[in-house]
C-alpha positions in Angstrom: -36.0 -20.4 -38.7 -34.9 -17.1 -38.6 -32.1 -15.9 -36.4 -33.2 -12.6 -35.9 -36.1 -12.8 -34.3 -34.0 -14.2 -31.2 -31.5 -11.2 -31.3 -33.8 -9.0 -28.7 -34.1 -12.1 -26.7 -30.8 -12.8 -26.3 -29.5 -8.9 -25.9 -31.9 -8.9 -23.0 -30.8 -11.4 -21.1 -27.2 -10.1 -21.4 -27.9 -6.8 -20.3 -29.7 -8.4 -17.3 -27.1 -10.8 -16.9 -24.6 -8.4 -17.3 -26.5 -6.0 -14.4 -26.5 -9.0 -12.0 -22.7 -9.5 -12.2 -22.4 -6.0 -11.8 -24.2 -5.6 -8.9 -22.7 -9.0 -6.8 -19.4 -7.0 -7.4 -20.4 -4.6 -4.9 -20.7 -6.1 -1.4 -20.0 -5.8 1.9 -15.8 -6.9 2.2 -15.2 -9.8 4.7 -14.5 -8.4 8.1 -10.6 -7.5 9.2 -8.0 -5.3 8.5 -6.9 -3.9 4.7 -3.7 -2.2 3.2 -3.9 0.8 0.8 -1.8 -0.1 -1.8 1.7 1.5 -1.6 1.1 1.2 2.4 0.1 4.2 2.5 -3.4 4.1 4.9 -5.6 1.0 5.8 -9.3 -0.1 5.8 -10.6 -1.8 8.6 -14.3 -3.6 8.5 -15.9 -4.7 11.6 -18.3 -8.5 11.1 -21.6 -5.6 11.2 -20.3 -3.5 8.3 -19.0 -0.9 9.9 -15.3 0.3 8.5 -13.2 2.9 8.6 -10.6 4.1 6.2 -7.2 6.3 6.9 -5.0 7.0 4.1 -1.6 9.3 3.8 -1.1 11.4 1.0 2.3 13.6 -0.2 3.1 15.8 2.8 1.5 14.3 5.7 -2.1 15.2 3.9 -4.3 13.0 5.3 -8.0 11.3 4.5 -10.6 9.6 7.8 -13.1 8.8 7.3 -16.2 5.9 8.8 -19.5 4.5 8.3 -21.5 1.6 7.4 -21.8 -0.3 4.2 -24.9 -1.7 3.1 -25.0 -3.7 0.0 -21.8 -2.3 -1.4 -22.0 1.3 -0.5 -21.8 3.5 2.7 -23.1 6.7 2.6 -21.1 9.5 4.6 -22.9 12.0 7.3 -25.4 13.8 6.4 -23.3 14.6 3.0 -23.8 13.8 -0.6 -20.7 11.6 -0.6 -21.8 7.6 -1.3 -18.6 5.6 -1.4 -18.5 2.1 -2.9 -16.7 -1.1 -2.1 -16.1 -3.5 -4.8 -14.2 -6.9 -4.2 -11.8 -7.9 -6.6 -10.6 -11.3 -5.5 -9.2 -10.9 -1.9 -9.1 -7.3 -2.3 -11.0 -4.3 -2.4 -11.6 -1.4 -4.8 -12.8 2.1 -3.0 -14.8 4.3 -5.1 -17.5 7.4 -4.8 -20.1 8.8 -6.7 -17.7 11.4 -7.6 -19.4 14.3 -5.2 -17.2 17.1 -4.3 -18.5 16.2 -0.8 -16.3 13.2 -0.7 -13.3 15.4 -0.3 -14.2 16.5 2.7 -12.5 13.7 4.5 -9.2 14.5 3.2 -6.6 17.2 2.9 -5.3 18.6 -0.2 -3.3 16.3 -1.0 -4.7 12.9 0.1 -6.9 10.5 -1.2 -9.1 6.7 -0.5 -10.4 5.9 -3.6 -8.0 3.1 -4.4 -6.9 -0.3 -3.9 -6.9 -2.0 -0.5 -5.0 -5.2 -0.5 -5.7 -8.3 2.3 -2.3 -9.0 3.0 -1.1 -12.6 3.6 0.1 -13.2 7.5 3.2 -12.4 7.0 2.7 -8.7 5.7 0.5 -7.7 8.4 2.0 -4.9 10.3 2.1 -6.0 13.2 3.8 -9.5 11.2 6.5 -7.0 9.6 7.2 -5.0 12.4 8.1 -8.2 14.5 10.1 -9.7 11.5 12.1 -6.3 11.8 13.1 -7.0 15.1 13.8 -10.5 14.6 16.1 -9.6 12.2 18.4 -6.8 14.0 18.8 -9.3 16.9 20.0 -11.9 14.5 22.4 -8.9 12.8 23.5 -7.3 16.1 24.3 -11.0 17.3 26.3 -10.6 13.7 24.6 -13.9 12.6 24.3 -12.2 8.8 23.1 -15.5 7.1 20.1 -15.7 9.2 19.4 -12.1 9.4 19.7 -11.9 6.0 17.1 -14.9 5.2 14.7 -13.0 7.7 13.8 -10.0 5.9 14.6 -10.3 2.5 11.1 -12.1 2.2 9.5 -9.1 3.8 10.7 -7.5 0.8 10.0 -9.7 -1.7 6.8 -10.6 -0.8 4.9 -7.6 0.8 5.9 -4.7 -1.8 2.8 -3.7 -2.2 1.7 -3.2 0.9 4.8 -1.4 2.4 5.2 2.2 2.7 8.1 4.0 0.9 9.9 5.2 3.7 9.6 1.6 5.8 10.9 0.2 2.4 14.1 1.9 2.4 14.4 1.1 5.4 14.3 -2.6 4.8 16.4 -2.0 1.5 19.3 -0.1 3.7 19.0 -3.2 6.7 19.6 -5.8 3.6 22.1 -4.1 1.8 23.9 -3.7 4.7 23.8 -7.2 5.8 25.0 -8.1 2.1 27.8 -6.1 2.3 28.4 -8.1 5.9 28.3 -11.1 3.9 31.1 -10.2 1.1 28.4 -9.6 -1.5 28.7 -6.2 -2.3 27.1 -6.8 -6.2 23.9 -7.8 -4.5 23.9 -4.7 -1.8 23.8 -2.4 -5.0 21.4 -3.6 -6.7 19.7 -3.5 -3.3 20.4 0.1 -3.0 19.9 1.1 -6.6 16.0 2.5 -6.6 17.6 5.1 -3.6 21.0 5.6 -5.8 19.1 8.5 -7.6 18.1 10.6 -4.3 21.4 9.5 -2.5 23.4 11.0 -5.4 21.3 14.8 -4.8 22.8 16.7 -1.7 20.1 17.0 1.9 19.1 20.5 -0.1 18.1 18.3 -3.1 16.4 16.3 -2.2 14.6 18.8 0.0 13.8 20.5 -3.7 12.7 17.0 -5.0 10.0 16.3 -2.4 7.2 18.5 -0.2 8.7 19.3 3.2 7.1 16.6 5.2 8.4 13.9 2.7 11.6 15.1 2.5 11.9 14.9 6.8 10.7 11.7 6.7 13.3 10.4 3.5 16.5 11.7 4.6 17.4 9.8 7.0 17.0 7.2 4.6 18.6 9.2 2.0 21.8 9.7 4.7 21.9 5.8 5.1 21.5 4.9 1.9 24.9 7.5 0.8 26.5 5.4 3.0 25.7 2.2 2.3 26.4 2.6 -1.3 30.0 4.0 -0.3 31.0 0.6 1.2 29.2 -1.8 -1.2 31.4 0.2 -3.9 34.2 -0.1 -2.3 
């Protein structure tokens, strides 16, 4: 018996295979609320298949859009622009068909295409912005320790779905809180992915980033300068 004869058999039934695995990618996500990697926008999908995306880009640029997926794909308006949804686990990919018409829902400077991550309960906004008040009345009642074991798992564990400027934030709140404690080793290391913008002067780092960036940094920025004064001693 020769092999050969099966070969076209077999490639067949690969490619069709393949083509079915392919397709069951795409799908319709489960309904509820999704983070845009980096925290930087969200995707919300309502139990009918209707969602609708917002993302921020650098300087405020912004992308919103809606509509209504149907088998993997949601085709926008009355435009050319088909956008995809792919599920990778508990997340989802955004694509388009690449149409210039897809960048109509954004600014310059903006985009969805992307990741959008289902965050565990605890990562929810709404779960993060509670844990944030939690934790400054535990450190205004100057109960450090507890403070302290509030929101470092905030960001330990949601770092991918917090935005920049809420995460240096949270990296000020605990390095602070360290140095409260005596442990002024781990409120550096803490500090040190904001030691390189706290070390340019307000004008630099007004250079370094587009205007609307740079407002909303430096007041971190400021914090941060301080905060690395007293942890050095």
């Amino acid at each position: 018996m020769k092999l050969h004869r099966f070969l076209p058999r077999v490639a067949t039934f690969l490619l069709l295979s393949g083509a079915g695995i392919a397709s069951a990618q795409l799908a319709t996500p489960p309904a509820g609320d999704y983070i845009y990697e980096g925290g930087g926008g969200s995707l919300r999908v309502k139990p009918n298949g209707h969602f609708d995306i917002t993302t921020v880009g650098s300087n405020a640029h912004m992308c919103t859009l809606d509509g209504t997926i149907v088998r993997g794909k949601a085709k926008i308006d009355d435009t050319g622009c088909v956008v995809s949804f792919t599920l990778k686990g508990g997340n989802v990919e955004v694509g388009t068909n690449g149409s210039d018409d897809c960048r109509q829902s954004c600014g310059m400077r903006a985009s969805f295409e992307g990741t959008f991550i289902k965050p565990t309960p605890a990562c929810a906004d709404k779960a993060v912005a509670a844990t944030r008040k939690t934790f400054k009345r535990q450190y205004d009642a100057r109960d450090y320790t507890a403070a302290l074991g509030t929101l470092a798992p905030v960001l330990g564990d949601c770092g991918k779905t917090l935005d920049w400027i809420t995460t240096g934030r949270i990296r000020n709140d605990l390095a602070l809180t360290q140095f409260k404690l005596g442990d002024r080793a781990a409120c550096l290391k803490t500090l040190e992915p904001l030691a390189e913008d706290a070390a340019r002067t307000d004008q630099g780092v007004k250079d370094q980033y587009p205007p609307a960036d740079a407002d909303s940094i430096l007041p971190v920025v400021r914090a941060a300068r301080t905060n690395l004064k007293l942890c050095r001693g």
